[in-house]
N, C-alpha and C positions, 0 to 999 in steps of 0.2 A: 563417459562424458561428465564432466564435474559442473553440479548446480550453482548457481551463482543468486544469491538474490537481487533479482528490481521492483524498480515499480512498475507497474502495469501500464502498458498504450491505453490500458480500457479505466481513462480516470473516471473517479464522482468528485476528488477534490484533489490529492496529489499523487494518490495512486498507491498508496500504504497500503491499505487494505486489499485493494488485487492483487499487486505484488507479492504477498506474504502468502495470498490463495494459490496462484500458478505456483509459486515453488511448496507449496505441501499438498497440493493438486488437490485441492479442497474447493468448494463452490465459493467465489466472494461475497457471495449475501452471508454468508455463514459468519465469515471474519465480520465482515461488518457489523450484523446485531452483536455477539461476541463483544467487538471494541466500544458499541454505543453502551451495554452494559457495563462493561468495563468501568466508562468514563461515567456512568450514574449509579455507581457502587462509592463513589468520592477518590476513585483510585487519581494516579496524575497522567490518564488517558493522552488527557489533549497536548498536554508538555510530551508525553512520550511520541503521540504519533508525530507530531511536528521535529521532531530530533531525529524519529526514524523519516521522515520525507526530504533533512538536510543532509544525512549518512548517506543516503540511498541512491544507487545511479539510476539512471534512467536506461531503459533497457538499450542494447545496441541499434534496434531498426525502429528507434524512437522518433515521430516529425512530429514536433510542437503546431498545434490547430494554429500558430499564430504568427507562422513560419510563412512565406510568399511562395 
């Protein structure tokens, strides 16, 4: 079966960061710190994450909390 990256049902903001956990079956608090440091190393964290949450699909058995 061929992996596919999304983002994550399990948001904290657009779902970058669990997304990128599920498909390297890594724990997402991990990516998380990881990307916090990242973005206070002066790197362009926050432009990146934000590019990857515009790229990114949202998984197939996705329901937005804002859905009826």
């Amino acid at each position: 079966m061929e992996k596919k990256l999304y983002r994550s049902n399990e948001r904290k903001l657009y779902g970058v960061c669990g997304g990128l956990a599920e498909y390297l079956g890594i724990d997402p608090t991990i990516v998380r710190v990881l990307w916090v440091l990242f973005i206070l190393s002066g790197e362009s964290g926050i432009l990146i994450y934000f590019i990857a949450a515009l790229l990114m699909d949202n998984r197939p058995d996705y329901v937005s909390r804002y859905d009826n």
